[in-house]
TINU-226740 format. One line per field, with one value per atom (N, C-alpha, C, O): residue number from 1; x, y, z; atom name; residue in one letter. Coordinates in nm, 2 decimals, decimal comma, always signed. Layout:
BEGIN
pos <- NUM / ...
px <- X / ...
py <- Y / ...
pz <- Z / ...
site <- CA / ...
code <- A / ...
! end
This chain:
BEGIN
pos <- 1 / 1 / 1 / 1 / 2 / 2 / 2 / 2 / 3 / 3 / 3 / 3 / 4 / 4 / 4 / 4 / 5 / 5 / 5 / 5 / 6 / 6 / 6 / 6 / 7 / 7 / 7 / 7 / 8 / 8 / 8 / 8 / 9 / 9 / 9 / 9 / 10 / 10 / 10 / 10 / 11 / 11 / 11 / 11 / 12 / 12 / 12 / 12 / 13 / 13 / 13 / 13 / 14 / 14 / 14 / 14 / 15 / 15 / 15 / 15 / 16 / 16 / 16 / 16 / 17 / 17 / 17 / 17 / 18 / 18 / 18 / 18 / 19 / 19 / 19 / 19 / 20 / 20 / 20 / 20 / 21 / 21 / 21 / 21 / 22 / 22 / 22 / 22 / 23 / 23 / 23 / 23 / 24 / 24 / 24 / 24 / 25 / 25 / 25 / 25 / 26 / 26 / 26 / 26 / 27 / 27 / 27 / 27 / 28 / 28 / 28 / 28 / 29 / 29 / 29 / 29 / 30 / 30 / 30 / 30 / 31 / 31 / 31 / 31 / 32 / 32 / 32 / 32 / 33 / 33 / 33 / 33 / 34 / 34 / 34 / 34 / 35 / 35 / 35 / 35 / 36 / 36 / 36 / 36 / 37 / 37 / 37 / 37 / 38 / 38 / 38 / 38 / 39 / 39 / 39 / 39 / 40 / 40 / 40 / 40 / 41 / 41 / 41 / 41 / 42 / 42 / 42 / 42 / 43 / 43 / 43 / 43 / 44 / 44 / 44 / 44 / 45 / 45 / 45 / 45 / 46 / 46 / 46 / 46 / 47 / 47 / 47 / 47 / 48 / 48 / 48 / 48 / 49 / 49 / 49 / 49 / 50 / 50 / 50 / 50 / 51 / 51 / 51 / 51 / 52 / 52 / 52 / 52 / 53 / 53 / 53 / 53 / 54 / 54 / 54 / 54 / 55 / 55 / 55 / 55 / 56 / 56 / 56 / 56 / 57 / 57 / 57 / 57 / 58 / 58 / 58 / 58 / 59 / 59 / 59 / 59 / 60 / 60 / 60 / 60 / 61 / 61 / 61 / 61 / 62 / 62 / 62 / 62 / 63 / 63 / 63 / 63 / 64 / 64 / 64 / 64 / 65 / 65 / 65 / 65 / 66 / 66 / 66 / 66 / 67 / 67 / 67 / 67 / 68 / 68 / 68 / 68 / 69 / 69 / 69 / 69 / 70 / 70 / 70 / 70 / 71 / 71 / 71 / 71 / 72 / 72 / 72 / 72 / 73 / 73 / 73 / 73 / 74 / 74 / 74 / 74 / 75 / 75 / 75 / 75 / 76 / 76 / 76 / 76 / 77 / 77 / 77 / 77 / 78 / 78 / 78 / 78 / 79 / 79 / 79 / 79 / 80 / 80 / 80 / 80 / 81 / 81 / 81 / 81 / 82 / 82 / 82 / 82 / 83 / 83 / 83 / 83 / 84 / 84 / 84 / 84 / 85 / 85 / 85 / 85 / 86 / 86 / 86 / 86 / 87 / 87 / 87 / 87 / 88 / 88 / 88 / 88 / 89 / 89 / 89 / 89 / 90 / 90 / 90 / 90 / 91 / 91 / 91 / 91 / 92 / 92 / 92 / 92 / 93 / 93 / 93 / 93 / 94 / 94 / 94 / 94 / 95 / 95 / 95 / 95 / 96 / 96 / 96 / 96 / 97 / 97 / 97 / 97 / 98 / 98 / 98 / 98 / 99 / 99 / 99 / 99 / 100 / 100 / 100 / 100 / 101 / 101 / 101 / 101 / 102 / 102 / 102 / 102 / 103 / 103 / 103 / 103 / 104 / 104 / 104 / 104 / 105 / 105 / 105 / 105 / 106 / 106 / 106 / 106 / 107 / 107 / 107 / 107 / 108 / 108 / 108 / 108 / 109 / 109 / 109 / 109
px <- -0,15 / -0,14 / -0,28 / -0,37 / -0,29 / -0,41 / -0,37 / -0,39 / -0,35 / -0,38 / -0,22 / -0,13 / -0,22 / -0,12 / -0,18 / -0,30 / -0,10 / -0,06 / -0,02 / +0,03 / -0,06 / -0,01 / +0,14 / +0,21 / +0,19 / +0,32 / +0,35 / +0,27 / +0,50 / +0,52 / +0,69 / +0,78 / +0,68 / +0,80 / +0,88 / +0,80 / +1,03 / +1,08 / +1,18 / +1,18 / +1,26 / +1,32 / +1,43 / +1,51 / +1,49 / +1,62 / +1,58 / +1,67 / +1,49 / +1,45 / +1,46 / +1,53 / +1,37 / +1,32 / +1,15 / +1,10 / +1,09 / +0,95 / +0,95 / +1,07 / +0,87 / +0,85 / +0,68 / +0,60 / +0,64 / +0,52 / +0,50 / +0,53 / +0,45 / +0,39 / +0,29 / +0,19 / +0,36 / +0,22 / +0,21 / +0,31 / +0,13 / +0,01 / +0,02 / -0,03 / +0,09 / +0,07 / +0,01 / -0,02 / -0,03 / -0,02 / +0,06 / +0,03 / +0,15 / +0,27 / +0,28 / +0,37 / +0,18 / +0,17 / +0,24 / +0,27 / +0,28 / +0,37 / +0,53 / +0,56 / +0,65 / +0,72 / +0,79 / +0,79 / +0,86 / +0,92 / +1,06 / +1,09 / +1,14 / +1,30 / +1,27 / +1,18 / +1,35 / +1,34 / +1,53 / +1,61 / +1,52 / +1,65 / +1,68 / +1,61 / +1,78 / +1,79 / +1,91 / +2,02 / +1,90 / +1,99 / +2,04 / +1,97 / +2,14 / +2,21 / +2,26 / +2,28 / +2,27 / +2,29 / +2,14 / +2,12 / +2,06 / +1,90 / +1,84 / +1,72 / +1,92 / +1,79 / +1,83 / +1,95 / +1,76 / +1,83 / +1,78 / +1,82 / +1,70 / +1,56 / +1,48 / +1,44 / +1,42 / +1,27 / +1,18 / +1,20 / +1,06 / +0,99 / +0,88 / +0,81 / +0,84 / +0,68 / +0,64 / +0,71 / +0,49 / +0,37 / +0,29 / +0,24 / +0,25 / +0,08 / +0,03 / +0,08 / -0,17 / -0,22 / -0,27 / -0,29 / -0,27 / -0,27 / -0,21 / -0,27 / -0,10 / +0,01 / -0,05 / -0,05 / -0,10 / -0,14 / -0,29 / -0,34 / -0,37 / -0,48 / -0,44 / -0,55 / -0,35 / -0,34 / -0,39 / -0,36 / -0,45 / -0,53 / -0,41 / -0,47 / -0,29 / -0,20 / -0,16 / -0,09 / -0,20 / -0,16 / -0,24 / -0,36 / -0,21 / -0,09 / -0,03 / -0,09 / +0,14 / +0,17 / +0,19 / +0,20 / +0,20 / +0,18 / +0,31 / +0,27 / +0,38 / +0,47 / +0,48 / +0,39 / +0,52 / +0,57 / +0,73 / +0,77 / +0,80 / +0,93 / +0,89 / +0,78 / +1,01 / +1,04 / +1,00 / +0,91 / +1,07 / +1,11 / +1,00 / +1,00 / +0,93 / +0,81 / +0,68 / +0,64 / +0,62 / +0,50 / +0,37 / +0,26 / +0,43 / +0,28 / +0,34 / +0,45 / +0,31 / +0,33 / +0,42 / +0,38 / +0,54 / +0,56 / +0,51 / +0,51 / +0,45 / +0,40 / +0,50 / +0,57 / +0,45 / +0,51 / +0,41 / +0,30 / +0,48 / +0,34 / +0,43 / +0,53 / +0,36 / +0,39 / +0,42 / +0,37 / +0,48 / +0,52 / +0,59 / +0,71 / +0,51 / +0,60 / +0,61 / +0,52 / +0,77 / +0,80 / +0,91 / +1,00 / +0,88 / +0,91 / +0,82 / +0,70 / +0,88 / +0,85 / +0,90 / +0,99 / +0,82 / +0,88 / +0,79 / +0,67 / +0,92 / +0,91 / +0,87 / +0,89 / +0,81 / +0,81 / +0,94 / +1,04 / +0,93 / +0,77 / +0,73 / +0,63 / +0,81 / +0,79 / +0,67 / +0,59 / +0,64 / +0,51 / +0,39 / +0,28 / +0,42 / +0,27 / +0,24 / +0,12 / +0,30 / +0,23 / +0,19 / +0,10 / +0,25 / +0,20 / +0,03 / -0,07 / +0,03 / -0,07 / -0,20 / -0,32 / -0,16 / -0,22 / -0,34 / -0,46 / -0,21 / -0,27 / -0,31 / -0,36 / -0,31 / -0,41 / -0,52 / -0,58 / -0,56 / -0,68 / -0,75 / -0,87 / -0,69 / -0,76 / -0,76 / -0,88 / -0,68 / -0,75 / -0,79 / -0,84 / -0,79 / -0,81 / -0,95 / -1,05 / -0,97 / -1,01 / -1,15 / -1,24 / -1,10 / -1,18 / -1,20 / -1,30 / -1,10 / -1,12 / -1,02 / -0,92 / -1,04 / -0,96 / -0,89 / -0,95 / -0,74 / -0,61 / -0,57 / -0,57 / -0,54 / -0,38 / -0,29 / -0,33 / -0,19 / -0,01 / +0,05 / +0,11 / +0,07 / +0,14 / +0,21 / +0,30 / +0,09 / +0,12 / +0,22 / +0,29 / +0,21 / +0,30 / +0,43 / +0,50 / +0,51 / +0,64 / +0,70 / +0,65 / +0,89 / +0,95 / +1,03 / +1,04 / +1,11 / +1,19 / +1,28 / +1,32 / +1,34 / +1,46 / +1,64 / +1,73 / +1,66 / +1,73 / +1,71 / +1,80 / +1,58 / +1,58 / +1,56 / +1,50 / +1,62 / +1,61 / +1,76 / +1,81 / +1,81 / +1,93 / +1,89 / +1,96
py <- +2,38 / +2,31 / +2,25 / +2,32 / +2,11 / +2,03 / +2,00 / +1,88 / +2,05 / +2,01 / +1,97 / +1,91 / +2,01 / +1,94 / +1,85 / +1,85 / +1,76 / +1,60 / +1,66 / +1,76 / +1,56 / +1,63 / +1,63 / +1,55 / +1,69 / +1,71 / +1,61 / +1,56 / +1,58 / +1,44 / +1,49 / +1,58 / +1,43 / +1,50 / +1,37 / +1,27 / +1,33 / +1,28 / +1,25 / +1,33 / +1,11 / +1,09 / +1,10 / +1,04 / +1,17 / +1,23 / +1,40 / +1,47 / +1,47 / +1,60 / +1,70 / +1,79 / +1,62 / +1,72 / +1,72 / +1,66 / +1,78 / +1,86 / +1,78 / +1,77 / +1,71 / +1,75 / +1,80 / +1,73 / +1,87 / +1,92 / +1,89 / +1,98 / +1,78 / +1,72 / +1,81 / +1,83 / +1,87 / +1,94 / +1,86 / +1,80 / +1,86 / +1,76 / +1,87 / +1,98 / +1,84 / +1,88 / +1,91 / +2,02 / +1,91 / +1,87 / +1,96 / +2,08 / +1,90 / +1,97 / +1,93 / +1,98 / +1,83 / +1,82 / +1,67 / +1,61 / +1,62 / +1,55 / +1,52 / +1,56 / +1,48 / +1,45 / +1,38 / +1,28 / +1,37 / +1,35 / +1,25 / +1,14 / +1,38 / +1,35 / +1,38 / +1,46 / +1,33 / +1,41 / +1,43 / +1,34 / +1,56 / +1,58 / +1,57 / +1,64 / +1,49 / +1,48 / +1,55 / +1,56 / +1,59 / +1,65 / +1,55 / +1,52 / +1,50 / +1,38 / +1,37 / +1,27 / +1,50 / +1,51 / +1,55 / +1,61 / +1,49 / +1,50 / +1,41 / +1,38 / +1,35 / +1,24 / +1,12 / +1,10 / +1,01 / +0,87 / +0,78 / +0,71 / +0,82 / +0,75 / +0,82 / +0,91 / +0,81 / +0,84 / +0,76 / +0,73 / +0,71 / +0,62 / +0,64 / +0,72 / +0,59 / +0,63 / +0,53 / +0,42 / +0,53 / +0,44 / +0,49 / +0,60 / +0,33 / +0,35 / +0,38 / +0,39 / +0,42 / +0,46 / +0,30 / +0,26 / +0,22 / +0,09 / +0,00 / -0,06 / +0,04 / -0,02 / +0,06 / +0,03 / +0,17 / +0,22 / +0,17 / +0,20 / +0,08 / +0,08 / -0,09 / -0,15 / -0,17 / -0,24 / -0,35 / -0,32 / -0,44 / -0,51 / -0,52 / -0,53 / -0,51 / -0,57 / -0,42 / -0,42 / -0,29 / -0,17 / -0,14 / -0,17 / -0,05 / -0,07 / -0,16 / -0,26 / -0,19 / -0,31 / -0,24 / -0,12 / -0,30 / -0,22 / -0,33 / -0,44 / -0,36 / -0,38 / -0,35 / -0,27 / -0,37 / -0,33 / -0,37 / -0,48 / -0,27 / -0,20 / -0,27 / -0,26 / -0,31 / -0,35 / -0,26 / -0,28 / -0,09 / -0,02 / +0,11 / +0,23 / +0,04 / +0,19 / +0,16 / +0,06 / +0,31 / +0,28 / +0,26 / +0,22 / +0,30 / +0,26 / +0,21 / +0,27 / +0,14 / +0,03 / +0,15 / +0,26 / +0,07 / +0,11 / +0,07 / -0,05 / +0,22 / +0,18 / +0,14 / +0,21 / +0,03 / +0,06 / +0,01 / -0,05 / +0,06 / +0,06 / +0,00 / +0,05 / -0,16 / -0,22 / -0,17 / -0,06 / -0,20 / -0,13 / -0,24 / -0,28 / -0,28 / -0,39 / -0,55 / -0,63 / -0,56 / -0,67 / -0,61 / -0,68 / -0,49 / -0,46 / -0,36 / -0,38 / -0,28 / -0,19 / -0,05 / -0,03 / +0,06 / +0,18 / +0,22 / +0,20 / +0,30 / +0,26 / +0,41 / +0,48 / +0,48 / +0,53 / +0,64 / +0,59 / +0,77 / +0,87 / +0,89 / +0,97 / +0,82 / +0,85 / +0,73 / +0,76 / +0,64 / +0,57 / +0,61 / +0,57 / +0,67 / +0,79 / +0,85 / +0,84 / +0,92 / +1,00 / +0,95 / +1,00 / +0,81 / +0,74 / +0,70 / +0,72 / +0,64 / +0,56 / +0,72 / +0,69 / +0,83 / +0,93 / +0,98 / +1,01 / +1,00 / +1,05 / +0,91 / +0,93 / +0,81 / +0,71 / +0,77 / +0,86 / +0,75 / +0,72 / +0,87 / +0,88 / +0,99 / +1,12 / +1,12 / +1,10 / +1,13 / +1,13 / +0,99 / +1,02 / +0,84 / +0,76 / +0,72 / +0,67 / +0,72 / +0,65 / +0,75 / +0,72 / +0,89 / +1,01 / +0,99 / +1,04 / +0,91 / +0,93 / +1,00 / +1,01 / +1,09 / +1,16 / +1,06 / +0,96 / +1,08 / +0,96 / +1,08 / +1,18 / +1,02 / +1,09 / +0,99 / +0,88 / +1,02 / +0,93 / +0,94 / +0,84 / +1,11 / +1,13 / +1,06 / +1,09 / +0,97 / +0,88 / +0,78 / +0,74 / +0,72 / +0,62 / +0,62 / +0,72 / +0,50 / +0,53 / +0,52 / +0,49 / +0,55 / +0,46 / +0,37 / +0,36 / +0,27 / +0,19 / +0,24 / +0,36 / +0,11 / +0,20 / +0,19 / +0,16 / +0,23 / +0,22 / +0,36 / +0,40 / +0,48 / +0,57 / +0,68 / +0,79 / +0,62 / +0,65 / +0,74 / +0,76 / +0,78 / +0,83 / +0,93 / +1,03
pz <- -1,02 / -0,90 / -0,87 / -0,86 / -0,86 / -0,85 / -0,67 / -0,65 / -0,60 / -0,47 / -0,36 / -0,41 / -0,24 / -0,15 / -0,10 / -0,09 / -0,07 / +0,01 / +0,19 / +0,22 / +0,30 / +0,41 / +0,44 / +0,37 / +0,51 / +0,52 / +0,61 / +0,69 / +0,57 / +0,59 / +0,73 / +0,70 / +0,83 / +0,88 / +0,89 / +0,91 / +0,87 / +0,83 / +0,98 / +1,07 / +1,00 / +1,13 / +1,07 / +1,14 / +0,97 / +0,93 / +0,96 / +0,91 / +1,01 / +1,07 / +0,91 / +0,86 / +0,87 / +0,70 / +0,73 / +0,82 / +0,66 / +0,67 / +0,53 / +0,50 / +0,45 / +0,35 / +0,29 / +0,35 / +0,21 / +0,17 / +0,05 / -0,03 / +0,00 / -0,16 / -0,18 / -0,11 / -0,33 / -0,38 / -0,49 / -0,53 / -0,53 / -0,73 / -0,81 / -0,80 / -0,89 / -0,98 / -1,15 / -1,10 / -1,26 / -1,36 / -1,45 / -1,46 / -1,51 / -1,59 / -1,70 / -1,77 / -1,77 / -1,94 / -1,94 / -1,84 / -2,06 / -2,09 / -2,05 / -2,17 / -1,99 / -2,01 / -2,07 / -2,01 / -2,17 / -2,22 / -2,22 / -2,26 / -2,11 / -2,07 / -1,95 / -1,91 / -1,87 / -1,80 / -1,71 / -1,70 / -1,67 / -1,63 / -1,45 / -1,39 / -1,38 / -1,27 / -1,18 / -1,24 / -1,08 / -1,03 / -0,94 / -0,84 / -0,97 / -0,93 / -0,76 / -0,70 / -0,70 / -0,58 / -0,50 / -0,39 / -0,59 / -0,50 / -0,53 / -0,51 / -0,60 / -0,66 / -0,68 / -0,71 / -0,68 / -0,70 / -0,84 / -0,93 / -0,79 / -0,90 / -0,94 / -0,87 / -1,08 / -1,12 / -1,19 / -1,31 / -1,13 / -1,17 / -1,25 / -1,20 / -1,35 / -1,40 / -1,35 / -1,36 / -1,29 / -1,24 / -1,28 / -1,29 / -1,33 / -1,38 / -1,29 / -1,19 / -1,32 / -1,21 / -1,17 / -1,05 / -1,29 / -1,28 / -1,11 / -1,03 / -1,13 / -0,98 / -0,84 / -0,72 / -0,89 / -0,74 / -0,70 / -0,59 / -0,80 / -0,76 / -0,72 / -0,73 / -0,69 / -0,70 / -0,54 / -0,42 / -0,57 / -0,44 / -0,30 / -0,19 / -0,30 / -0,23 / -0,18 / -0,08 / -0,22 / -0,15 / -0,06 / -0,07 / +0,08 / +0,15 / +0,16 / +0,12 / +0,21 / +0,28 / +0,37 / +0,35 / +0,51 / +0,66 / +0,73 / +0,66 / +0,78 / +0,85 / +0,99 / +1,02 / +1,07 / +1,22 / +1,22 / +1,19 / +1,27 / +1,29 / +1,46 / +1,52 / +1,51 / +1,68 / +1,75 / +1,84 / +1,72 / +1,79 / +1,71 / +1,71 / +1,65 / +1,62 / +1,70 / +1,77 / +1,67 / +1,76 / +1,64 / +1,65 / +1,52 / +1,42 / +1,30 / +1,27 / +1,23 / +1,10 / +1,00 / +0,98 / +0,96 / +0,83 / +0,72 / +0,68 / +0,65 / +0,54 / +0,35 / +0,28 / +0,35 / +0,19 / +0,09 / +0,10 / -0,05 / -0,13 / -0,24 / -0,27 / -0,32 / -0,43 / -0,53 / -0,54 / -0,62 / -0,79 / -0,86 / -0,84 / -0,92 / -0,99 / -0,94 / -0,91 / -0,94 / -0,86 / -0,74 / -0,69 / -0,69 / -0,54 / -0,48 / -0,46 / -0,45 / -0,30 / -0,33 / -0,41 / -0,24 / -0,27 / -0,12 / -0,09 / +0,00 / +0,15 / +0,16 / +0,06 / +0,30 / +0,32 / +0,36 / +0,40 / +0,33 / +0,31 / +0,18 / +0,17 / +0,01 / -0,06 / -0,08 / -0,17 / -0,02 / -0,03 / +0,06 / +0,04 / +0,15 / +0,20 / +0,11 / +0,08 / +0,02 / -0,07 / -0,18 / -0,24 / -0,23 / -0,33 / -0,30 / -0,38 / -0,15 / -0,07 / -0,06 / -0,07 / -0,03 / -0,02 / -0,12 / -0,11 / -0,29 / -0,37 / -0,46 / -0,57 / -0,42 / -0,46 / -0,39 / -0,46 / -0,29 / -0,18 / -0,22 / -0,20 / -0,27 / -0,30 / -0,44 / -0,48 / -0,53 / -0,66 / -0,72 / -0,83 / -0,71 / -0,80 / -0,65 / -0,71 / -0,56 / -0,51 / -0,40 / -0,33 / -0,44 / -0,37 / -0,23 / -0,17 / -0,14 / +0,02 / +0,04 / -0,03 / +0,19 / +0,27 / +0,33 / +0,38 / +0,34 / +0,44 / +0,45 / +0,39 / +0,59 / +0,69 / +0,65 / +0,64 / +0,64 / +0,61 / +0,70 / +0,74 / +0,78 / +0,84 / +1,02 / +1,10 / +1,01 / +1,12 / +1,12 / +1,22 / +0,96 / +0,94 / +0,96 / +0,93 / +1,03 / +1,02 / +0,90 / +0,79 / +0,92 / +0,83 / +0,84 / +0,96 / +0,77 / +0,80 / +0,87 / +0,89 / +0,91 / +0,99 / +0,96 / +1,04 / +0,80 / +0,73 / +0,69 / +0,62 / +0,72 / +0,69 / +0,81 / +0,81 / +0,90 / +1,05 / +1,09 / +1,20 / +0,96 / +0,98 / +0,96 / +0,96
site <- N / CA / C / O / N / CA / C / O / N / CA / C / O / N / CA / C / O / N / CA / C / O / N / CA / C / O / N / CA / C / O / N / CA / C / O / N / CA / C / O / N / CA / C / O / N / CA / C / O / N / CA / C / O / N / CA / C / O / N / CA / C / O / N / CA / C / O / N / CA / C / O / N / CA / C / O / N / CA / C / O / N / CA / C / O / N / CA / C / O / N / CA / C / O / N / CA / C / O / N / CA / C / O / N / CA / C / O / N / CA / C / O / N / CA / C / O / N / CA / C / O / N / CA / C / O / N / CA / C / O / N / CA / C / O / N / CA / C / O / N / CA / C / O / N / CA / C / O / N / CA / C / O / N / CA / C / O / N / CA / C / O / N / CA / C / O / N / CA / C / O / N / CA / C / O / N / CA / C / O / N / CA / C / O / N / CA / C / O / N / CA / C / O / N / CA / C / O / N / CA / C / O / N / CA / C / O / N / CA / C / O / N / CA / C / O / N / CA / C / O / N / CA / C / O / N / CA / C / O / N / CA / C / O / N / CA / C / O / N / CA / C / O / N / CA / C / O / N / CA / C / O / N / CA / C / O / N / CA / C / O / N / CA / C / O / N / CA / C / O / N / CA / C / O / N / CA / C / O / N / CA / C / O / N / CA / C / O / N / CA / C / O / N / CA / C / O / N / CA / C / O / N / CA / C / O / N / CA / C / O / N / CA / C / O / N / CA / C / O / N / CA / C / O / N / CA / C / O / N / CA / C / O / N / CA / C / O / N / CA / C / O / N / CA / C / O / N / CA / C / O / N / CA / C / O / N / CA / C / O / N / CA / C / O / N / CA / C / O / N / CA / C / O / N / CA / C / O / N / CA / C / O / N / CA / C / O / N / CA / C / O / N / CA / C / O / N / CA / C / O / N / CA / C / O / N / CA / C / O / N / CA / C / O / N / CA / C / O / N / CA / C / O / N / CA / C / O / N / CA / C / O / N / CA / C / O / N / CA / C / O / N / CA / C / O / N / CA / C / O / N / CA / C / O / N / CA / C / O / N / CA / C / O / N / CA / C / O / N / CA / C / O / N / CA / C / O / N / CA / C / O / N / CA / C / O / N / CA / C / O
code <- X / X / X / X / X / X / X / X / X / X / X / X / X / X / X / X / X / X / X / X / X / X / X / X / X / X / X / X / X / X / X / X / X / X / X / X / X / X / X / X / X / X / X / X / X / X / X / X / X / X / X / X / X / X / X / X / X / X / X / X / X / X / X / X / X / X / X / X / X / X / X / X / X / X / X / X / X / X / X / X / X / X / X / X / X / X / X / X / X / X / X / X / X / X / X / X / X / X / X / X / X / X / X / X / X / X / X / X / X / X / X / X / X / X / X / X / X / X / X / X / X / X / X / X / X / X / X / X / X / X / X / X / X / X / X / X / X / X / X / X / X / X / X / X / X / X / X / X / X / X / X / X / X / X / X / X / X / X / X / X / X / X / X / X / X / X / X / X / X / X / X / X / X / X / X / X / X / X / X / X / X / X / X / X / X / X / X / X / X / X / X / X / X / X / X / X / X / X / X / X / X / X / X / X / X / X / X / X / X / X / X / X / X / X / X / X / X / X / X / X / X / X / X / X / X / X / X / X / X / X / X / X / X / X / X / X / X / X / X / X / X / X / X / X / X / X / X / X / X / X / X / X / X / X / X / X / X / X / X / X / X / X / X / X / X / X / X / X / X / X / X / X / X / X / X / X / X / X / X / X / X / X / X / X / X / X / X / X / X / X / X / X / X / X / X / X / X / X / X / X / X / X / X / X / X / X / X / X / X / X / X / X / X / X / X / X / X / X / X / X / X / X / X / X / X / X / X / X / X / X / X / X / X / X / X / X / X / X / X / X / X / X / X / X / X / X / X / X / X / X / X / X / X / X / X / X / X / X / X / X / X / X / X / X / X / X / X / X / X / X / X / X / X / X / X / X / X / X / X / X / X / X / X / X / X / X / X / X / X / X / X / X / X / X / X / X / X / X / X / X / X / X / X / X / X / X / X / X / X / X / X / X / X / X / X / X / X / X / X / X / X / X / X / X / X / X / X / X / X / X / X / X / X / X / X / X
! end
C-alpha cells in the first residue's frame, strides 16, 4: 500500500476511500460485472495533461464539477477526484483536497 486518497462521499450516499496501491504488472484483468462498467489503463502521460482539471458549474451546485481528460473524452466525478488527486500527489508532489468537488448531476441518483 503506497498511500490513501481522501474519502470521497458520494450524492448517491456511498463513502468511498481510495487506497494506492502497487500490485506489479497486470496482465488480464478480471471484472465483476455487477460492479464494474469499465476498466481503463492511463498513461501517466494523460494525467499530466495541460487541459486537467476541467471545472464546470452544475445550476444547482454550490462548487464546480470536476472532470478530468483522457483521450478524446472525459472521466466525471468522483472517479476523476481521484484521478485529479493522485496526479497532484504522486506525479506532481502537492497536497489537494477533492472532496469539495461536486458531481454531475446524472450521478445525483
Amino acid at each position: 500500500m503506497l498511500g490513501r486518497l481522501d474519502d470521497y462521499a458520494t450524492r448517491s450516499g456511498y463513502l468511498i476511500t481510495p487506497v494506492v496501491v502497487w500490485a506489479g504488472a497486470a496482465r488480464e484483468l478480471v471484472l465483476n460485472q455487477t460492479e464494474v462498467a469499465a476498466v481503463h489503463r492511463i498513461p501517466f502521460t494523460e494525467l499530466r495533461r495541460a487541459d486537467a482539471p476541467m471545472l464546470d458549474q452544475e445550476h444547482a451546485a454550490d462548487h464546480p464539477v470536476l472532470r478530468m481528460p483522457v483521450a478524446r473524452t472525459w472521466i466525471a466525478a468522483p472517479t476523476a477526484a481521484f484521478l485529479y488527486q493522485f496526479r497532484e500527489w504522486l506525479l506532481l508532489g502537492r497536497e489537494t483536497r477533492v472532496a469539495h468537488f461536486e458531481q454531475p448531476a446524472f450521478a445525483w441518483r
